[in-house]
N, C-alpha and C positions, 0 to 999 in steps of 0.2 A: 294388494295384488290378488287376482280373481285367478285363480287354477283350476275352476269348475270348467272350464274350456276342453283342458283336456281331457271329459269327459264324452267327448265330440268327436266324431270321425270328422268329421270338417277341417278341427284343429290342425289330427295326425298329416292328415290328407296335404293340410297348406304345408306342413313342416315340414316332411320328406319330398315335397315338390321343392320348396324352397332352399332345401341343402344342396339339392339337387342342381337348382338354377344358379346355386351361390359358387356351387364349384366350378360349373362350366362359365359363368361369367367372368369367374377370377384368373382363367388361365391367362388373360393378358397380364393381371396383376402379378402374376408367377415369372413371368417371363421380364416386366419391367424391374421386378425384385432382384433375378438372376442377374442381367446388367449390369445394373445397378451394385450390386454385393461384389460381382468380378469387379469393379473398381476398388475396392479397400484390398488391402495387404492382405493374402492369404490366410493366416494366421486367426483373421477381424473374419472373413467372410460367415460362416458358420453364425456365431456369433448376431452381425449384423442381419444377418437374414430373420433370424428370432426375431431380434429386438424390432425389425423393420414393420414384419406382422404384427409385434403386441402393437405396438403402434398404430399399425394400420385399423386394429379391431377398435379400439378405444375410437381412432377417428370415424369409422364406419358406425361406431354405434351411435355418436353424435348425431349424423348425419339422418341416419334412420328416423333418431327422435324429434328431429326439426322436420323430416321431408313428414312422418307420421304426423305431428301436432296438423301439419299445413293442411294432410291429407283430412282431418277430421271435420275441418271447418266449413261445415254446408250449409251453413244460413247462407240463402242465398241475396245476392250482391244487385243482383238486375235479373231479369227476364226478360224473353222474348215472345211476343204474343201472335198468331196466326195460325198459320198450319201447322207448324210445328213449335207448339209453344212450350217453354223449357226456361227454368231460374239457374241463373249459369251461377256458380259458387266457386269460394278457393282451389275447391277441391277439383272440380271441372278442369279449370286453368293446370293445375300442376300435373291433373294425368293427361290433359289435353299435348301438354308440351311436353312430358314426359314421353308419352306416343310417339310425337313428330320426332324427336329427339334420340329414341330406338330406331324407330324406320330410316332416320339418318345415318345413323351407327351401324344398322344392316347393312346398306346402301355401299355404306364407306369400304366396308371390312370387305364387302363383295368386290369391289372395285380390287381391291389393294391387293385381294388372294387371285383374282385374273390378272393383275398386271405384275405378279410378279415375273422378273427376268434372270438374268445370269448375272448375279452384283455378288455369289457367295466367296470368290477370292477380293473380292475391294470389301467386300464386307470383314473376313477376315481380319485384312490390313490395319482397317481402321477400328477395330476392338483391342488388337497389339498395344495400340496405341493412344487409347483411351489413357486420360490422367488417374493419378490415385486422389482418392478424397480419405477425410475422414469417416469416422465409427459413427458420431455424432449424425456429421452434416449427412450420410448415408441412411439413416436412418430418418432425419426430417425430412429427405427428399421422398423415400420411402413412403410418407407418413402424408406428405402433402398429392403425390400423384395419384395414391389412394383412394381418394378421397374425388380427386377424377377422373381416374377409373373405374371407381363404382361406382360413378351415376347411374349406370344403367340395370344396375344388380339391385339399389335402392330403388328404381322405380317400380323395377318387375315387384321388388317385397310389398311395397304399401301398393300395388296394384292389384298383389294376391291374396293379400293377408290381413284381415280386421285388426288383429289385436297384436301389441310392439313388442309383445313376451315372443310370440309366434317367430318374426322378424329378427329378434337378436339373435335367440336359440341358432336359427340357422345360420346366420353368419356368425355367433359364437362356434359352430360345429364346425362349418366350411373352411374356418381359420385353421380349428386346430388339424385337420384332411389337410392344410395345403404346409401348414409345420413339419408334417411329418413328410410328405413327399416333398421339402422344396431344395434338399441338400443334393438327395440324386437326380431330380429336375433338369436345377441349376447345374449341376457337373454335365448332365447331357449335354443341354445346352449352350455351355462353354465348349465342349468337345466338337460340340457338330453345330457351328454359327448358322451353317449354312439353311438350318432348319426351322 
């Protein structure tokens, strides 16, 4: 492993961008954690919420190192020759649909935050009423939604960042920011559904 990088403004530059991006992308992850955790027995929730993140990081960094390998592969596949001539590669494809697939998720999340309506007493009602799970199964569920909910945080990383050290570093940091705020988070959040 090559740490002459950080010799580089570039590096610092991707990294505090990236921790950056990693926290505001994860607030949904915070919020499906919270959910998620008020269903185990009080006592579990704390607990489960940890274990839900180490989980999540292990999954995320997975992820990272397969969307990264894909990202690296630019021999290119085919070309297009004319006016605009261009060898389209793996890499093309994955930030290609990676792209479409953010502006989707902009698109969505816009939609969702204008239509929200007056649902916070049925919303309420129906968290009362949510089943309990276990420690375990809370934490693979945890572990699996993770993992699609950071699509879009892994794209932004291999979209900003050369190098996979760069990339873990900040969702290794982003993790342990959202460890330390997700008890009082989560307690908001239980308190006040309606938000």
């Amino acid at each position: 492993m090559d740490l002459s990088i950080f010799t580089t403004p570039e590096a610092w530059i991707s990294l505090v961008t990236l921790i950056f991006l990693e926290i505001v992308l994860g607030v949904d992850n915070i919020v499906f954690i919270s959910i998620t955790s008020s269903r185990l027995p009080v006592e579990k929730q704390h607990i489960g919420r940890k274990l839900g993140l180490l989980g999540a990081l292990v999954s995320r960094c997975i992820f990272l190192c397969f969307a990264s390998y894909l990202v690296h592969m630019t021999k290119p596949l085919f070309s297009l020759d004319g006016f605009w001539a261009h060898g389209f590669c793996v890499r093309d494809f994955v930030l290609l649909l990676g792209g479409a697939y953010l502006i989707y998720k902009g698109i969505d999340e816009l939609r969702d935050v204008l239509a929200l309506t007056e649902e916070k007493a049925e919303h309420s009602e129906e968290h009362k009423s949510l089943r309990q799970i276990g420690l375990v199964q809370a934490i693979a569920t945890i572990m699996v939604m993770d993992v699609v909910f950071s699509i879009d945080s892994v794209i932004t990383a291999v979209g900003l960042a050369d190098h996979l050290i760069i990339m873990i570093m900040a969702v290794m940091i982003a993790i342990v920011v959202m460890m330390v705020f997700i008890d009082p988070i989560s307690d908001f959040i239980n308190k006040h559904t309606e938000m």
